[in-house]
C-alpha positions as CSV (number, residue, x, y, z in Angstrom):
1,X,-36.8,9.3,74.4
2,X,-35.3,11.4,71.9
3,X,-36.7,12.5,68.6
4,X,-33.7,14.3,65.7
5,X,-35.9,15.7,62.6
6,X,-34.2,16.7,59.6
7,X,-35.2,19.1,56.6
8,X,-34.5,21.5,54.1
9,X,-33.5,18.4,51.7
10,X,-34.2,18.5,47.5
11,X,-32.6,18.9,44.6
12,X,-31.0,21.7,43.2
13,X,-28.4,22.3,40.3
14,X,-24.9,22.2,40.7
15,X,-23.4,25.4,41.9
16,X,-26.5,25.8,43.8
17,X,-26.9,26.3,47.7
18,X,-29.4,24.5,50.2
19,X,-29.3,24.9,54.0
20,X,-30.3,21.8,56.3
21,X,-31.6,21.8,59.7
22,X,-32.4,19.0,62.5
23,X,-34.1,19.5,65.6
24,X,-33.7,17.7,68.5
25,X,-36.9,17.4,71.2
26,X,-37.8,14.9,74.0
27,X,-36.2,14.2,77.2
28,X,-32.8,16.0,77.0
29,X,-30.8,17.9,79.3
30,X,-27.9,19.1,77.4
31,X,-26.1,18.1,73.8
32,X,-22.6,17.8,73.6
33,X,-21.7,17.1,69.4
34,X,-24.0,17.3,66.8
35,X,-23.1,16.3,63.2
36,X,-24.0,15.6,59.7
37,X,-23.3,11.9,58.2
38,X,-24.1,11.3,54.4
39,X,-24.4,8.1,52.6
40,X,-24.7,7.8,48.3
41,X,-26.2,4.7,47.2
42,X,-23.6,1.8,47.4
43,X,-20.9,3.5,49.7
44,X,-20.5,3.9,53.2
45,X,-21.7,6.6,55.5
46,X,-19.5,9.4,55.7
47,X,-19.2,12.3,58.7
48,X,-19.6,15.5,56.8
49,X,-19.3,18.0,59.5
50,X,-19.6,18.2,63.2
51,X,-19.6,20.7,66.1
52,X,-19.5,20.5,69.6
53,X,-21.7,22.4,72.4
54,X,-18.9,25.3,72.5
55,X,-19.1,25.5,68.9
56,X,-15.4,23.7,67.8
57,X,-15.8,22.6,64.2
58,X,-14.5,20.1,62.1
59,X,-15.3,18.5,58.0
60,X,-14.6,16.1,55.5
61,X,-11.7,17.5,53.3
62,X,-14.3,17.2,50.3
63,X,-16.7,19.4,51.9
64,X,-14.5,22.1,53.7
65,X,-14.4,25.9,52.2
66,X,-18.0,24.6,50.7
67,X,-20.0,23.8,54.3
68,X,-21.2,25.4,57.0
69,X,-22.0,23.9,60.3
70,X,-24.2,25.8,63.2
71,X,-25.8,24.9,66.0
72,X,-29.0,27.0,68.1
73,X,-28.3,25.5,71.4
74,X,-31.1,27.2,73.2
75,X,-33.4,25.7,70.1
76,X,-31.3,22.3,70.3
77,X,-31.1,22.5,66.3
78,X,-28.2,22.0,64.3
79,X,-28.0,23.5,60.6
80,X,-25.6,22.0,57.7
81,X,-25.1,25.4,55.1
82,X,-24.1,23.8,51.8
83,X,-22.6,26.2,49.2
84,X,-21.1,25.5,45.3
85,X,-22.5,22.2,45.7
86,X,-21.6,19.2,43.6
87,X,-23.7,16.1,42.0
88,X,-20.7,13.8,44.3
89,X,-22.5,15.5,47.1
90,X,-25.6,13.5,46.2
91,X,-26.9,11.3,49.5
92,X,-29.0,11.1,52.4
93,X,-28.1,13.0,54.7
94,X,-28.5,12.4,58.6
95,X,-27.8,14.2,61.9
96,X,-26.9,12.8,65.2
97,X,-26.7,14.0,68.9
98,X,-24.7,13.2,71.8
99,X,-27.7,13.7,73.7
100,X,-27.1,13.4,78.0
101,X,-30.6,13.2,80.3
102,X,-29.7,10.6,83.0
103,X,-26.5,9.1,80.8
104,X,-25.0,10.2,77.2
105,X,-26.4,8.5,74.2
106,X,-26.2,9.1,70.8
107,X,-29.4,9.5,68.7
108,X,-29.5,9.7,64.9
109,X,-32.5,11.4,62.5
110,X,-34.3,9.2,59.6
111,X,-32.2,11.1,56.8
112,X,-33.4,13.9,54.4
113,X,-32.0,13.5,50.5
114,X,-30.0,16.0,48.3
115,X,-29.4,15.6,44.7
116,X,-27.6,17.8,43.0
117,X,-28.4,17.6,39.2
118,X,-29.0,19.3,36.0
């Protein structure tokens, strides 16, 4: 079993900066892509950045020049760095791995909220 835990969620004003991590623990022998997803309340979830185990990047056009996305493989975490942000970037946001131990399987965290607002 696999556990992803997400923080560094809140709210902060427009033009303000927040940095988001997830840590994956549990029964894992190596990660191959890690991402962020978002979801506002009545739309779909969105893939807001992701980045696999050798470090290749990509993002959503709304988010690009704006977000960062890291990875510590040896501390299995993945960080979302979120700069000049917006009130559209308002959602829950949640991280996945591509986690292999005996197979691959892909595991998601519960979700930790940004609002952006004055």
């Amino acid at each position: 079993q696999v556990q992803l835990v997400e923080s560094g969620g809140g709210l902060v004003q427009p033009g303000g900066s927040l940095r988001l991590s997830c840590a994956a623990s549990g029964s894992i022998f190596s990660i191959n892509a890690m991402g962020w997803y978002r979801q506002a309340p009545g739309k779909q979830r969105e893939l807001v950045a992701v980045i696999t185990s050798g470090g290749s990047t990509n993002y959503a056009d709304s988010v690009k020049g704006r977000f960062t996305i890291s990875r510590d493989n040896a501390k299995n975490t993945v960080y979302l760095q979120m700069n000049s942000l917006k009130p559209e970037d308002t959602a829950l946001y949640s991280c996945n791995a591509d986690v292999y131990y005996s197979d691959f399987e892909v595991y998601w965290g519960q979700g930790t909220q940004v609002t952006v607002s004055s």
